[in-house]
Every structure is written in C-alpha cells, then in structure tokens.
N, C-alpha and C positions, 0 to 999 in steps of 0.2 A: 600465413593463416590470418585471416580476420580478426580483429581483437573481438574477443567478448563483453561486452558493454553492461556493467553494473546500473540500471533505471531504476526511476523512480517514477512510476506512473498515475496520475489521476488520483494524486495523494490529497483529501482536503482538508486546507484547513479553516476557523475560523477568522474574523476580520483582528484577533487577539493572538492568533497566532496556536490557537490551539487543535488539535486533530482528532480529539472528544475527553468529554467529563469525565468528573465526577463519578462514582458509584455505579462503576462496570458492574452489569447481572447477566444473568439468563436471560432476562426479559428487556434489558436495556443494553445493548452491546457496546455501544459508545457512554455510557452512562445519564448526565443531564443534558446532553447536547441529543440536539432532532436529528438524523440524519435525514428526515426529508427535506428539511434544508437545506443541510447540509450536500448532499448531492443529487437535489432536483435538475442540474445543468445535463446531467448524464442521463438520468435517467427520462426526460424528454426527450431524447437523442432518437432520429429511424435505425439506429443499430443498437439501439440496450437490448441485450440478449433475452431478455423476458420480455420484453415487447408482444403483445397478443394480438395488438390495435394498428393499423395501418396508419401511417403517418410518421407523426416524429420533425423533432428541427434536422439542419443538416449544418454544413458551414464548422467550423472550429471545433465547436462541441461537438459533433457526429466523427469528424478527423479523430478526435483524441481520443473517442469510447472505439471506435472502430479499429485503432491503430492497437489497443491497449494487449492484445495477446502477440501479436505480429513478431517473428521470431524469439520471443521467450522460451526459453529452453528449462529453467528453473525458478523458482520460487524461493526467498529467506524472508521471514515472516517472525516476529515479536511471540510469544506463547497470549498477550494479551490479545492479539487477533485470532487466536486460532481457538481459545473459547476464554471462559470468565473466572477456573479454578486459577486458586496460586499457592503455592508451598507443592510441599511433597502430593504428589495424584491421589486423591481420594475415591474419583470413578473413574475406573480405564474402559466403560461402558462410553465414554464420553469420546466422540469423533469428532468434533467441529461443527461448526454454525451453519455447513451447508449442506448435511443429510448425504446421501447413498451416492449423489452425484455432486462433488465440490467444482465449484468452476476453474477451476487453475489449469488439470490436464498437462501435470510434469511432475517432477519430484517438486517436496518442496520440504525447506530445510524451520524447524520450527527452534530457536533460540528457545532456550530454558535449562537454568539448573538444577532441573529434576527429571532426568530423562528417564524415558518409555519405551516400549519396542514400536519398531515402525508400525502403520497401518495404511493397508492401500484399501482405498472405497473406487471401484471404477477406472479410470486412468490416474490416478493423483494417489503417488504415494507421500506422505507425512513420513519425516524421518525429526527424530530430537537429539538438538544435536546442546551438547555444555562446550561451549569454546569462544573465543574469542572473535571478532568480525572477519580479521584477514584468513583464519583455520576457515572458517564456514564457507568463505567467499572462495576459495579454495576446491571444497567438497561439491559448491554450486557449480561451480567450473567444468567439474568433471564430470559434472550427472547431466549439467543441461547439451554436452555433447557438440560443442561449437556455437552454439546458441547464445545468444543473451541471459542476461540473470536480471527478474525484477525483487525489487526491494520493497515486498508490499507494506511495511511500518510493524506498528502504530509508530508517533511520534519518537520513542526513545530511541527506539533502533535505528530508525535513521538516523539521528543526531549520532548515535553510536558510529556509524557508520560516516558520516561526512568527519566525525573528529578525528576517525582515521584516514580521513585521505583516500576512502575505495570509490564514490560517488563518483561517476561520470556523465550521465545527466539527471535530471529532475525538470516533473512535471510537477505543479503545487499549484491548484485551483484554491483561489484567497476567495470566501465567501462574505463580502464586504459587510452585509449585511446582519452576521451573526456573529454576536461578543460570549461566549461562555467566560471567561472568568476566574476559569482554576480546571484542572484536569492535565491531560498529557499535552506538554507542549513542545511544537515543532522549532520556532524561534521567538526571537521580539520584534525583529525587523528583518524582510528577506533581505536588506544590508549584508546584511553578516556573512552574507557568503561570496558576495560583490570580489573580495581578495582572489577567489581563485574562479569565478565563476564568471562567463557573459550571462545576460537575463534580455530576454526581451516579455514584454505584460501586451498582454492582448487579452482585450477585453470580451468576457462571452455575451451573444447574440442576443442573449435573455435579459443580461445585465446582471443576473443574481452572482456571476462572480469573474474574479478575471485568474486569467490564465496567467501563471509565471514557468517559462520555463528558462532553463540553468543549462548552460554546457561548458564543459574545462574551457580556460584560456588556454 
C-alpha cells in the first residue's frame, strides 16, 4: 500500500516567522497581520478557486494553488483556524469561517480541548477531536481512506506536529516582505528543521514571497 503522506501545504508565513497576529476575532481571522499580503501570491494564481476573472499568473505559484487539494483525503486543523471562540463552546450555532460550503471536501479532524458533536455542512464533516498529534494522525489515517492527510495549521499545531516526528513534507511560503512581531509562530529560522529535512527556496514569479519546501531525508 502507498504510505499516506502527512503535508503541509501553502502554509504562510511572515518574513518573522510568523503565521498571523495578534488579536484573532470574527472580524480579523489572523488577527493584526493582512492576509492580503499575506497570501496575494495565491490568490493571483489562474486556479484560485474564487477566481471570477479570466487570467491569473501561472508558473510555481499556479503549481502549488492548483496541486493543493490533489489526493488529500483528510484534514487536521488547530480549533484557532476553524473559528475565533476559546475555552469551553459558548455558540454551537457557530460552523466555521466558511459558511454552507467549506472548501476542504473530507473529514476533517479539529484539535481542541473542548469537544462538540460532529457537524457535516455539504461534503466536509468537522469532527473535535482532544488527543494528542500521533491519536489524531491516526483517526486522519483512517477517514482519509488511503489518501494523504494535510496539516492545515495554524502555526502551533504544526510545530506540535514536527516535534513529534509525523511531518513528512511541508510547503511554507516566507512572505519576505511582511514582519508582524508577535502572534502565533511557526519558527525563527527554517534552519531548524534542516536536521531531518532537504529544503529547496524557490523564489515566487511575483517576488512577494518565496517558496520553502521540506521533505524527509
């Protein structure tokens, strides 16, 4: 059988190392960090899914937005990406930042110490899981059905996940251009993963950021 491959895909972060601010809301999902900076490389791309306009760049950045579903079978995701409450659930009215139709289109596993009963919106069931990375990684395994599992973030969880050893590759657009300062951070130097990781940087077309990608030695 195929190994199923733990990714990290089209993860950004800034030129500081960080994957967003400050002061997560409703109204600020990454908190003081822009995300139109932060991921204009993608969102130029002729395959951003919301694309309404003819055009678009192609080349490296259209590769990586276009490859970014490509056998994913499951989803593990931070509870800070799946919306902005924290402690115990105060609105189970609350589905996610992406309304009736989520883009994922798999299971997908929501870390957090305050679990909820599942909710499926369209193809994308949300499941909350309290466990540990290798448990979850586990659960992803078996729902994404021989498939790949991506690792959408935010920053903790990955790190959660590379300091156990389950990463097998990673995509991390460095946004050279943008320093936030304080908020969730991914590392200080992609150094740091140099020990178990090849890297090649390939710079995107636009120049707003370059590409690092990561795979086991």
């Amino acid at each position: 059988m195929k190994q199923q491959l733990l990714k990290v895909q089209n993860f950004n972060v800034s030129a500081d190392g960080f994957g967003a601010g400050q002061g997560q809301s409703l109204e600020r999902p990454f908190g003081h960090a822009d995300p139109g900076q932060m991921f204009a490389w993608a969102g130029a791309t002729a395959s951003w899914p919301t694309r309404t306009d003819p055009g678009g760049s192609r080349g490296i950045d259209d590769y990586l937005t276009r490859d970014f579903s490509h056998n994913i079978g499951a989803e593990i995701m931070g509870r800070g990406k799946f919306g902005p409450q924290h402690g115990p659930w105060q609105d189970h009215e609350w589905r996610g930042w992406w309304g009736e139709e989520p883009p994922f289109h798999t299971p997908v596993f929501v870390m957090t110490h305050h679990t909820r009963p599942s909710i499926t919106l369209s193809d994308t069931t949300f499941h909350f899981v309290d466990a540990d990375p290798g448990t979850v990684l586990k659960q992803a395994r078996v729902a994404a059905e021989g498939k790949d599992i991506r690792l959408g973030g935010g920053a903790t969880v990955v790190r959660e996940f590379l300091e156990a050893d389950l990463v097998d590759t990673l995509h991390v657009a460095v946004a050279d251009g943008v320093t936030l300062g304080s908020g969730s951070k991914l590392w200080d130097s992609p150094d740091e993963l140099l020990d178990r990781f090849h890297l090649d940087v390939v710079p995107s077309p636009t120049g707003a950021v370059r590409h690092h990608l990561f795979w086991r030695k």
